[in-house]
ZAFI-475134 format. One record per residue: residue number from 1; residue in three letters; x, y, z of N, C-alpha, C in turn. Coordinates in pm, whole numbers, m for minus. Each point is the difference from the previous one (the first is absolute). Layout:
 num residu     nX     nY     nZ    caX    caY    caZ     cX     cY     cZ
 NUM    ala      X      Y      Z      X      Y      Z      X      Y      Z
...
END
This chain:
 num residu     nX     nY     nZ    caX    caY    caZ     cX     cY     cZ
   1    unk   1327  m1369  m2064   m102    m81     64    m44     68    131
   2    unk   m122    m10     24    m68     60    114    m33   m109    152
   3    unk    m25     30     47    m33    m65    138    m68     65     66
   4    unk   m170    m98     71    m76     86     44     86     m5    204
   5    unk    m22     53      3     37     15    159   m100     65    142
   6    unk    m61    m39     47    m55     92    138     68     68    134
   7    unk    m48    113     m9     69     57    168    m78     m7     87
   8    unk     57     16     90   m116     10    115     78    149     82
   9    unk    m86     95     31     50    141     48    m44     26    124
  10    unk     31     57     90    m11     29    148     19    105     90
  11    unk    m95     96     78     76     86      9    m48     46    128
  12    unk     28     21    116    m37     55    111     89    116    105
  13    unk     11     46   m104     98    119     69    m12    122   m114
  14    unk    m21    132     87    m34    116    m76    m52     m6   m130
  15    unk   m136     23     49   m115     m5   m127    m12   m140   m116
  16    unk    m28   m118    128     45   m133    m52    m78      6   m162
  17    unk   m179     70      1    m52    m20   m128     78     57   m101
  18    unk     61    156     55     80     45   m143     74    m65    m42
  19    unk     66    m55    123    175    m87    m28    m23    m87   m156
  20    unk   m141    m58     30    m58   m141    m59      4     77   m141
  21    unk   m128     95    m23    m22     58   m145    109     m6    m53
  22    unk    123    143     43    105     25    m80     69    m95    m31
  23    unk     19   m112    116     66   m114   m121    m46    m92    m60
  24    unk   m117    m22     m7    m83    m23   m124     46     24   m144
  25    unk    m23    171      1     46    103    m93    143    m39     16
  26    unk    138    m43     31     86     m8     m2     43   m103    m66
  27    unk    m68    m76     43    m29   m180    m52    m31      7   m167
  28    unk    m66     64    m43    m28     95   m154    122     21    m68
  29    unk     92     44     82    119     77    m58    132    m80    m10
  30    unk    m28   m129     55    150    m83     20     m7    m63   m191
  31    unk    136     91     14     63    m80   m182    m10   m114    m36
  32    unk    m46     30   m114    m17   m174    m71   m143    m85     72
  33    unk    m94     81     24    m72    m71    103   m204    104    m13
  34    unk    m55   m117      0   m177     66      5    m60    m54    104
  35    unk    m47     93     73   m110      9     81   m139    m27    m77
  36    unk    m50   m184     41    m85    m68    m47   m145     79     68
  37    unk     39    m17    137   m146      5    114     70     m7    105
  38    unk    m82     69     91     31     m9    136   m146     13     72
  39    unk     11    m83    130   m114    m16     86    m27     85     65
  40    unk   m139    m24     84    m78    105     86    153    m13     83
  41    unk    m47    105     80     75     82    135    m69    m39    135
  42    unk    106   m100     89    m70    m67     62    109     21    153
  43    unk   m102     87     91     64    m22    141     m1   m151     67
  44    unk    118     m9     82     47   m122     38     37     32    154
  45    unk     17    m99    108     57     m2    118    187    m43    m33
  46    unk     12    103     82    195     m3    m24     29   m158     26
  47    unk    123    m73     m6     53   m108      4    122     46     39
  48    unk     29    m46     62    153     29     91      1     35    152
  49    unk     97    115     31     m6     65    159   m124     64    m14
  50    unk    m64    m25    139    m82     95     61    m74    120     29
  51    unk    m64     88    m42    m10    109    m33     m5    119    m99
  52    unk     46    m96    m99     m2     68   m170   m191     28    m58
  53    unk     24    144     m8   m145     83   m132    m34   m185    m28
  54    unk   m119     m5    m71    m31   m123   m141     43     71    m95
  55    unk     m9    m68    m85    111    m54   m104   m112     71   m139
  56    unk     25     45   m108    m72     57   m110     76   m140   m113
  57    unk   m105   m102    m75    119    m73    m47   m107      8   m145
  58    unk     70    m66   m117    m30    m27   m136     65    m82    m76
  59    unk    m20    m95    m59     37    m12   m105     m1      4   m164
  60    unk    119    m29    m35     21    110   m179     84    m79    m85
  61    unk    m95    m78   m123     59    m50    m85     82     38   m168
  62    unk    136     m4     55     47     48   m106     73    m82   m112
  63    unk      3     55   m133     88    m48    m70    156     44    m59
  64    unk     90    m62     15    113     32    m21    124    m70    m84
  65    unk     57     66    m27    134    m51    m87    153     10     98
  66    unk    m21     19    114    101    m19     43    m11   m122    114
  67    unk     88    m55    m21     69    m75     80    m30      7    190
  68    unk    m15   m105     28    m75    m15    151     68    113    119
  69    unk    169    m70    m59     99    124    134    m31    167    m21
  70    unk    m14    m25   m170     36    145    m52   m173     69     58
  71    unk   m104    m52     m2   m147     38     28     30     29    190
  72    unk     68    m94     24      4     13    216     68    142     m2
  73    unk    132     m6   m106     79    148     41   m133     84    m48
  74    unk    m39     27   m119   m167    127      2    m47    m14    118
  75    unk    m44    m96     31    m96     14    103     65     46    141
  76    unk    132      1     30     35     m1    142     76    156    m39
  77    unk    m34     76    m60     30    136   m102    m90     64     81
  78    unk   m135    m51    m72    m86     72     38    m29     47    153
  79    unk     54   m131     80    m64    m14    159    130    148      1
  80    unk    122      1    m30     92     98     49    m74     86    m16
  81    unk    m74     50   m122   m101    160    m44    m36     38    109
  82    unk    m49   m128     76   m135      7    140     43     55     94
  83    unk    175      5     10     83    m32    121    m38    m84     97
  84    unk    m25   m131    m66     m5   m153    104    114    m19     41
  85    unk     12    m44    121    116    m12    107    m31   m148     42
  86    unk    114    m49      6    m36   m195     29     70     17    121
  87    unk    m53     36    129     52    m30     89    m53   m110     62
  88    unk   m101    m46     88    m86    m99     17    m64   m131    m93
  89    unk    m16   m122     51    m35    m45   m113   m101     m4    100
  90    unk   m119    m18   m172   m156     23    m64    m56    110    146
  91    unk    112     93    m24    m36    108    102    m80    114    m93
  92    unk    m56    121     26    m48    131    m66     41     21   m123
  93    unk    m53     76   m103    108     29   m148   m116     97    m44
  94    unk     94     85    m70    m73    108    m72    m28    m79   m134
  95    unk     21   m132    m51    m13    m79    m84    107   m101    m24
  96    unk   m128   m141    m64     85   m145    m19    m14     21   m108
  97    unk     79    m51    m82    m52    m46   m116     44   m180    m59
  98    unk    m75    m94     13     40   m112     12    m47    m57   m161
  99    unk    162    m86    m31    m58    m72   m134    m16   m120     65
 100    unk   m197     13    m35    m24   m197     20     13    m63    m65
 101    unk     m3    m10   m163     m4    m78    m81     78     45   m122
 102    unk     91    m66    m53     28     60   m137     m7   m118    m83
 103    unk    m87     22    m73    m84   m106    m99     16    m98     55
 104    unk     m5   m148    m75     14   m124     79    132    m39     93
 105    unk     89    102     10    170    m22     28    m22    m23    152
 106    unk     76    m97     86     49    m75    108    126     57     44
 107    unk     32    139     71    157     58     37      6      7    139
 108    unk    101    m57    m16     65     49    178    165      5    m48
 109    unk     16    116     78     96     48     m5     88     73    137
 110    unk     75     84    m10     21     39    138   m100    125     m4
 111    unk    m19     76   m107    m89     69     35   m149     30    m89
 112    unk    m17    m93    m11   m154    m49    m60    m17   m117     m8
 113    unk   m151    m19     78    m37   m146     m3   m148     33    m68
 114    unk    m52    m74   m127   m115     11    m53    m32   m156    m10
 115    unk   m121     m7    m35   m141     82     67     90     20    182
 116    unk    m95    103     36     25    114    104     m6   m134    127
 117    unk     86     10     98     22   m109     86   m150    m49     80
 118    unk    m52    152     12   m102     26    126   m184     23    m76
 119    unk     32     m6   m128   m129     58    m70    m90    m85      5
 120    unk     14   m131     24   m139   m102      0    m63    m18    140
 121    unk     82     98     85    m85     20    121    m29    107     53
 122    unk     m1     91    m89    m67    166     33   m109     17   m111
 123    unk   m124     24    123   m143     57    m89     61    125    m87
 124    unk    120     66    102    m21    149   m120    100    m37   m150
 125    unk     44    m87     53     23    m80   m209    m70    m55    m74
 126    unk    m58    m88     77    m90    m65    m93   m103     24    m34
 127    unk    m89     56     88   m116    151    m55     m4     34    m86
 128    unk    128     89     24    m17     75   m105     29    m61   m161
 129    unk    119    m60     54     14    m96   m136    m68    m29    m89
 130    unk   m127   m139    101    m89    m31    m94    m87    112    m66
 131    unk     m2     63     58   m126    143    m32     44    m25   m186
 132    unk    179     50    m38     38     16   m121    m13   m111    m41
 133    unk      6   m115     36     77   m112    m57    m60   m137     41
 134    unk   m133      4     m4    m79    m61     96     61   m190    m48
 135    unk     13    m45    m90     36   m104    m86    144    m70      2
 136    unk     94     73     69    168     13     37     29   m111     18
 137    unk     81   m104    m24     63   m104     58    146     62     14
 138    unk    101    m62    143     97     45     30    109   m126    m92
 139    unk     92    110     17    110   m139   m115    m17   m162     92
 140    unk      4      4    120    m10   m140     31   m141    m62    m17
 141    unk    m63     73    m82   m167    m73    m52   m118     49    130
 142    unk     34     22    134   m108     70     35   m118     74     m2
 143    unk   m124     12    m37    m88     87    m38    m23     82    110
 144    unk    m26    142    m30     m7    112     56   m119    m51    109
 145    unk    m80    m36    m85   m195    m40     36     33    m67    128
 146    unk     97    m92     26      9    m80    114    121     82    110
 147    unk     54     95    m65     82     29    114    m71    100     71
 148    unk   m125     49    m20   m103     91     11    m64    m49     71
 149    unk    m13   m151    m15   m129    m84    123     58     17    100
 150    unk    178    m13     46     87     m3     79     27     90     56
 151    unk    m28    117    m19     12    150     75   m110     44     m2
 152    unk    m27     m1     98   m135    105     34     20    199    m35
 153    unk   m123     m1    m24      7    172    m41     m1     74    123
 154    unk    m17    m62    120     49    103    123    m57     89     10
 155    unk    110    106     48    m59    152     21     83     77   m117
 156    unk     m7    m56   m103     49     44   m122   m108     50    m35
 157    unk     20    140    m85   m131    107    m17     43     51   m143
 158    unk    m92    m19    m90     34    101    m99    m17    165    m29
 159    unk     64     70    m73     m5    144     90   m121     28   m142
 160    unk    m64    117     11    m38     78    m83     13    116    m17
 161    unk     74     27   m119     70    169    m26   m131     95     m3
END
């Protein structure tokens, strides 16, 4: 059985746009798992300490056969590729890679909480989101359409390659 799932990717540290592509393309390659679509490429204002590049962000809907923990370990794989360093929190990163959604599933755990704690109040999630997925209801029945009235598009920019 499959499960559709979305990421949301992030990257503002050394060559934040490449950071973004290659794991895109990386996102392709996690076992047991298809790369549906992924959204425009959209600069963002950092969130956190002070002074951080903006932010290169996307999101990328995939499908998969593994299991929610077993998809966080791929994904927190990949950030090692990047050499992401968690020193700071929502400090700089050569890349995030965040699972917001894995199909309709409700997890918290010690180390995953889905849907994503912080995603219904960042333009650079839900942007992009809807862009793929314009129709989305979140497992607690939310529609995307309205969490969209609720965040303004800011100085959220979409990039063009």
């Amino acid at each position: 059985m499959s499960t559709r799932c979305y990421i949301g990717l992030g990257s503002n540290l050394e060559e934040p746009l490449q950071q973004v592509l290659k794991a895109l393309e990386e996102l392709a390659q996690v076992p047991q798992s298809r790369l549906l679509e992924s959204s425009s490429l959209y600069r963002s204002d950092p969130v956190g300490p002070p002074g951080q590049p903006d932010y290169i962000n996307a999101v990328a809907c995939l499908e998969t056969g593994l299991e929610a923990h077993a998809l966080l370990d791929q994904l927190q794989a990949i950030e090692q590729a990047h050499d992401r360093v968690r020193k700071i929190h929502w400090g700089p990163r050569t890349l995030d890679l965040d699972l917001l959604l894995y199909g309709d599933e409700q997890i918290q755990t010690e180390r995953l909480t889905v849907p994503h704690a912080f995603m219904t109040q960042r333009n650079f999630v839900l942007w992009p989101l809807a862009e793929i997925a314009p129709t989305l209801a979140l497992p607690d029945g939310q529609q995307l359409d309205l969490l969209l009235s609720q965040c303004p598009v800011g100085t959220l920019e979409t990039i063009s390659l």
